[in-house]
C-alpha positions in Angstrom: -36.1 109.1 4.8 -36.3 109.5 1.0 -34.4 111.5 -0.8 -35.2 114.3 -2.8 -35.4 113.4 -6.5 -36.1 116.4 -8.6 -35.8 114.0 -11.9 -38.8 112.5 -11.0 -41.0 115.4 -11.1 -41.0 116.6 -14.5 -45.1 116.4 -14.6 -44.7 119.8 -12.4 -42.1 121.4 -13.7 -39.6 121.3 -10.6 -36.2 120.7 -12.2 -34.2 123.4 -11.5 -32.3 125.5 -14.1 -29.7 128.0 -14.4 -26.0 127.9 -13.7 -23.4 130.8 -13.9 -20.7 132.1 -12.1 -17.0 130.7 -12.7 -15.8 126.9 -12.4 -15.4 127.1 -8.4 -19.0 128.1 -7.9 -20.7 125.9 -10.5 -19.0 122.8 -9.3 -20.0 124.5 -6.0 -23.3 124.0 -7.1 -23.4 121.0 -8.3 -22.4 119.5 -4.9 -25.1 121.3 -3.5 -27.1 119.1 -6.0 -25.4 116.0 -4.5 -26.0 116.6 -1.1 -29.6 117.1 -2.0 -29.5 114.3 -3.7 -27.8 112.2 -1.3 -30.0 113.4 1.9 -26.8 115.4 3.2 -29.1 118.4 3.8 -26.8 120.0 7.0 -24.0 120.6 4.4 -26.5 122.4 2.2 -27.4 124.2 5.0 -24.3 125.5 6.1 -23.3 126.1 2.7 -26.5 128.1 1.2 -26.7 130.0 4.6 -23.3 131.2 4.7 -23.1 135.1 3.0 -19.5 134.4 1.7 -20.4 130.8 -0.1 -18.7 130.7 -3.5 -22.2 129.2 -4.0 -24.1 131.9 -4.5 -22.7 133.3 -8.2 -23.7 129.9 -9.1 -27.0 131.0 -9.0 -29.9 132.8 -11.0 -32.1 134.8 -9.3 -34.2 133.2 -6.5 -33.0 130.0 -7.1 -30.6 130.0 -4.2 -33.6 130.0 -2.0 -35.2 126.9 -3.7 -32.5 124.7 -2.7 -31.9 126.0 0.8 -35.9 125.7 1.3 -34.8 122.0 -0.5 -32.7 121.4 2.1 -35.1 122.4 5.2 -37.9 120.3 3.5 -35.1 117.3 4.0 -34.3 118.2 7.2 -38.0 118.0 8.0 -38.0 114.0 7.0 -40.0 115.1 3.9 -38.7 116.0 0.4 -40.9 117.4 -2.2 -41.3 114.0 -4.2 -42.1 112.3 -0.5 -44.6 114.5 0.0 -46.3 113.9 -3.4 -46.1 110.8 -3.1 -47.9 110.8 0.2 -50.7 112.6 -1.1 -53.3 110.1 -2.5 -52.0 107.1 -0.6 -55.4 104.9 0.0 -57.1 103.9 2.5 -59.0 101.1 1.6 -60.8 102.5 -1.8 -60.1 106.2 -0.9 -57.6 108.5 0.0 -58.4 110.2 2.9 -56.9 113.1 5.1 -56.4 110.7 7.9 -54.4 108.5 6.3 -52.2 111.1 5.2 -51.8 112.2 8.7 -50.8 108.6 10.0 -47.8 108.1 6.9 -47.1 111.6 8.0 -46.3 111.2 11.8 -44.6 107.8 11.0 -41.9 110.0 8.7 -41.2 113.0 10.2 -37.9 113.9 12.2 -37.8 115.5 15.7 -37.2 119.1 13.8 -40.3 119.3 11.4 -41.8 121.9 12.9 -38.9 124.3 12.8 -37.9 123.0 9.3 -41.0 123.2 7.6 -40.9 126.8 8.9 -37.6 127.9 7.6 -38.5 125.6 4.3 -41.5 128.0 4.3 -39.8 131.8 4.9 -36.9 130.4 2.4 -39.1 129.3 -0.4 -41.2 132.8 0.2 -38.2 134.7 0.0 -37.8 132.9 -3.2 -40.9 133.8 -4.5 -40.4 137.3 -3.9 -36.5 137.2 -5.4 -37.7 135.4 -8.7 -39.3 138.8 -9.8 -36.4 141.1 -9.2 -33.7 142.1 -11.6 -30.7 141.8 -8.7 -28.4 138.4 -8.8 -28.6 135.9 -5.9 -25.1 137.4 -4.8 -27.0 140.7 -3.9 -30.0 138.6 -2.5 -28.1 136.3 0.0 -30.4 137.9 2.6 -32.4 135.4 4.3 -33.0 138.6 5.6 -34.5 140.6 2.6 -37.6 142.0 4.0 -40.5 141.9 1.6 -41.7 144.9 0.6 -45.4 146.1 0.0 -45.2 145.0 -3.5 -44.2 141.6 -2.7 -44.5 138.4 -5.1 -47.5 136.3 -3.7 -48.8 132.9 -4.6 -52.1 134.7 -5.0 -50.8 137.0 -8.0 -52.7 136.2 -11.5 -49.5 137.1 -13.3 -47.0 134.6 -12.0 -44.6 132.7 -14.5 -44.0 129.0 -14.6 -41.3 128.9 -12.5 -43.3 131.0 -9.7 -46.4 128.9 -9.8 -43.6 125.7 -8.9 -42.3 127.8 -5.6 -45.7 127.7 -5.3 -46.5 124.3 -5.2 -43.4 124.1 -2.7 -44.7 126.9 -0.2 -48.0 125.0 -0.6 -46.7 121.6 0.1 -44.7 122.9 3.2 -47.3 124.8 4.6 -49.8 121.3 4.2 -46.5 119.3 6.4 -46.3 122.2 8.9 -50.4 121.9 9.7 -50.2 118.1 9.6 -46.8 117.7 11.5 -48.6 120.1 14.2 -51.6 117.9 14.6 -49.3 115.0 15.2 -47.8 117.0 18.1 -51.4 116.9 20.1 -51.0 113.6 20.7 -48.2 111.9 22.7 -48.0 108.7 21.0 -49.6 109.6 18.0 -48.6 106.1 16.6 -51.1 104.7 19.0 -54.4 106.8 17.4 -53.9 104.4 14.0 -53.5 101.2 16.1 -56.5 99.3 15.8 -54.7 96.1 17.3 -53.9 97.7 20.5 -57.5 99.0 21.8 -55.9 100.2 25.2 -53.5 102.3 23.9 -55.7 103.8 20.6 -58.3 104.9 23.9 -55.7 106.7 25.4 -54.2 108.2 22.6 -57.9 109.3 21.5 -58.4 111.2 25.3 -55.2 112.7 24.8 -56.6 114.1 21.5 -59.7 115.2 23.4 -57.8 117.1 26.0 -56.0 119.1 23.3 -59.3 119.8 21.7 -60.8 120.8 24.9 -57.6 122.9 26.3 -57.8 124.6 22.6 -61.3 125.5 22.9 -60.4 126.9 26.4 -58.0 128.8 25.3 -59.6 130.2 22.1 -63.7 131.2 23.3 -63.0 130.4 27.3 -65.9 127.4 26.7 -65.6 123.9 28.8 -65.8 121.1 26.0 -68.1 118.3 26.7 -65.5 115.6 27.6 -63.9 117.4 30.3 -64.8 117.4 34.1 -63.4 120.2 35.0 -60.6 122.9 33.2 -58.6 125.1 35.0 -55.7 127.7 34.0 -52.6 130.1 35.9 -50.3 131.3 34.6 -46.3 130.0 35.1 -43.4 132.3 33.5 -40.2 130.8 31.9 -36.9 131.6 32.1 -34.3 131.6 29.1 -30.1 131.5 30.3 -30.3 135.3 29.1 -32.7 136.0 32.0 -35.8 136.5 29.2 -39.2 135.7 30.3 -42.3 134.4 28.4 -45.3 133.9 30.5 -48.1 131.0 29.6 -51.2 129.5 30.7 -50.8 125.6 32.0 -54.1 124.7 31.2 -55.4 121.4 33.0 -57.9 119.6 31.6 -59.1 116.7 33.6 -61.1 113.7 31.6 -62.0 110.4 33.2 -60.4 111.6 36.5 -56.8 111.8 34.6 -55.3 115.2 34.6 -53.6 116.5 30.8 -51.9 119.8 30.5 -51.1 122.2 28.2 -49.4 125.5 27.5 -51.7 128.4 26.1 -51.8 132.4 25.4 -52.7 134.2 29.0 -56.4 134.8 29.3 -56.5 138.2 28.1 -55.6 137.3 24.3 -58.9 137.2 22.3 -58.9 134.9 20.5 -56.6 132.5 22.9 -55.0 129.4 21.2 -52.5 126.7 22.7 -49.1 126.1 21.8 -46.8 123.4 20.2 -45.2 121.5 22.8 -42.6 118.5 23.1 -42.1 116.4 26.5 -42.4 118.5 29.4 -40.1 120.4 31.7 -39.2 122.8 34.0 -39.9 126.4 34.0 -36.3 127.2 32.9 -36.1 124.2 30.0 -34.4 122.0 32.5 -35.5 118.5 33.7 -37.0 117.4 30.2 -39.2 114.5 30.6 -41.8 112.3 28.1 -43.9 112.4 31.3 -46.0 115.0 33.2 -45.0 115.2 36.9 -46.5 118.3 39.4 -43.1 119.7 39.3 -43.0 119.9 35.5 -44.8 122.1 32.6 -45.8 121.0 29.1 -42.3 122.4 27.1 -42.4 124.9 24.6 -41.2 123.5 21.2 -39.4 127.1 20.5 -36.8 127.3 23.1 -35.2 130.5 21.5 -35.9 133.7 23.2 -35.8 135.8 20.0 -38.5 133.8 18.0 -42.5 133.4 18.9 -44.1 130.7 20.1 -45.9 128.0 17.5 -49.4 128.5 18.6 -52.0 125.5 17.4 -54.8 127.8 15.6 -52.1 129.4 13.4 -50.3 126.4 12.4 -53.3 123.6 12.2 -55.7 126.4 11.1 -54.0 129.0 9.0 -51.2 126.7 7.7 -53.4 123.9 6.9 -56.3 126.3 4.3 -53.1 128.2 3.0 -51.3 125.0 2.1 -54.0 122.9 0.3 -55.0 126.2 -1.5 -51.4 126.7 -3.1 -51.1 123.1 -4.1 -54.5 123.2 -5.3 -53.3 126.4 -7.6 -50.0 124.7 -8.7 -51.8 121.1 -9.3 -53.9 122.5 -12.3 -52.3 119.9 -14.7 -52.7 117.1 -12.9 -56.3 116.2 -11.8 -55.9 113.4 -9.8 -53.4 115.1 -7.3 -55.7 118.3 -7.4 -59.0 115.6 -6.6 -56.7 114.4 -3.8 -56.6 117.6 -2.7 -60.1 119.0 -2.9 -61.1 115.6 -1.1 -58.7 116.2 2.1 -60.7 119.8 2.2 -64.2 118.3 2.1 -63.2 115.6 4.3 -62.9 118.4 7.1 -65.0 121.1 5.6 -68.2 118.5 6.2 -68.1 119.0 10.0 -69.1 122.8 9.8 -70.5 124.6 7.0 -69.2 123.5 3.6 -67.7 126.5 2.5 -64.0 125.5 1.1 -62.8 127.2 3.9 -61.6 125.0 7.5 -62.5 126.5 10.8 -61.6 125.7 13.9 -64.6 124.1 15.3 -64.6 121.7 12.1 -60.8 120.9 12.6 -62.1 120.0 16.3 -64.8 117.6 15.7 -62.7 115.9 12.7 -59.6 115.0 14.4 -61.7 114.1 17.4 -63.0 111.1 15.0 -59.6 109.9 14.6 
């Protein structure tokens, strides 16, 4: 993992500036800066996170956020100079969206998903702060609900500083929709392997069943490659006694049987959800293979948060995320072409519109 190196990345304006408060909290925040620096992003976690942090005085308004959403990037396996310098890595003469997504799964950590997500509401939150007259020390709410007239990366108005949170939220949102795509797959290493035929064909059906247990789920439509698909539902238990009920969706392809976990049958539109490994229906008995006694696992195992569902991260995540790059990127055409290329590259299997729906996300990834 690389570590986040906000020196190099004066071309788009994310150095980050201010610095009051007393002698305790700036050197406070100047270790924050260190463990940034350094990769120890748990310490700023703790730190930032913690209401009574001498930290926060150190900081102006908003700014708080930025380095806790810094932080979650880290913790994700991706900082923000990583992640630029992912973008417009070739393939052969071109940079393409698929190779982005194969440097992608080879970097991320086992908490992406949940990191990107708290990288995202953090750096939102910051957004929203960086307009308001209070200081950080009456903003320490990760909580702060925002209000009607909240701060959006879609405002004309925003200020230099804004437009960079923007590029953040944008960049985060583009690792939570590819990180989600590289959870469809098992071995998601073995889609890129062109020395190991076996294993690519494998990985590719796995991709298929996804795509077919998504459509499923979303229009109630058997996909082509699938010889039969079937649903029930199967309810699981949290230690507090909570429930969440599912649908195991089984698709069966070239007589081999894939599962996956998906909205109950009444939810119009359906979709699937992220899942690691597979388990029992009360999180025990994890396993990295399916067994008849055993359930694709939910990736959120905490009662009190929803469920990551596939049309809202891959779909949602992934138009929101290129457009707020593509809105911060303005002086630097090479990164905004990259961009605009990894839309088209999609945005050609449907209708060209500039917008990515779910059938063209379908037949892309099933050409990986």
């Amino acid at each position: 993992m690389k570590k986040i190196i906000y020196s190099g990345l004066v071309t788009f304006g994310l150095i980050l500036t201010g610095c009051g408060g007393g002698s305790d909290a700036a050197s406070c925040r100047f270790n924050v800066q260190q463990n940034l620096d350094t990769g120890n992003f748990n310490a700023v976690i703790t730190e930032l996170s913690n209401p009574s942090s001498a930290c926060i005085a150190a900081y102006n308004t908003g700014e708080l956020q930025i380095d806790l959403g810094a932080a979650y990037m880290g913790e994700s396996g991706f900082g923000v100079s990583d992640i630029i310098s992912l973008i417009g890595v070739k393939n052969g003469a071109e940079s393409t969206y698929e190779t982005f997504i194969k440097n992608v799964s080879v970097k991320q950590s086992n908490s992406a998903l949940t990191s990107l997500e708290k990288a995202i509401n953090t750096y939102t939150l910051g957004l929203e702060n960086s307009g308001s007259t209070q200081s950080s020390a009456s903003l320490t709410g990760l909580n702060k609900a925002a209000g009607s007239g909240a701060t959006t990366c879609q405002d004309l108005s925003l200020t230099t500083s804004q437009k960079d949170i923007c590029l953040y939220i944008g960049l985060a949102n583009t690792m939570l929709a590819t990180t989600s795509i590289n959870c469809l797959v098992e071995n998601i290493a073995s889609l890129f392997n062109d020395n190991n035929l076996t294993a690519q064909n494998i990985a590719k059906e796995d991709m298929q069943a996804s795509m077919c247990a998504l459509e499923f789920a979303y229009r109630n439509t058997t996909c082509a490659q699938a010889s039969s698909i079937t649903g029930s539902e199967v309810v699981f238990t949290h230690d507090n006694n909570s429930t969440r009920t599912f649908r195991d969706i089984a698709v069966t392809i070239n007589g081999t049987s894939y599962h996956r976990l998906a909205t109950l049958a009444a939810e119009n539109p359906g979709s699937t959800f992220v899942t690691k490994g597979y388990c029992s229906n009360d999180f025990s008995n994890p396993s990295e293979q399916w067994s008849p006694s055993l359930y694709p696992c939910p990736l959120n195992k905490d009662p009190n948060q929803k469920d990551l569902k596939v049309t809202t991260l891959v779909i949602d995540t992934l138009n929101n995320g290129l457009n707020a790059v593509s809105g911060a990127l303005g002086k630097d055409p090479k990164l905004q072409n990259d961009i605009n290329a990894y839309k088209a590259e999609i945005d050609k299997f449907g209708v060209v519109d500039g917008v990515i729906s779910l059938d063209e996300i379908q037949a892309y990834l099933l050409t990986l």
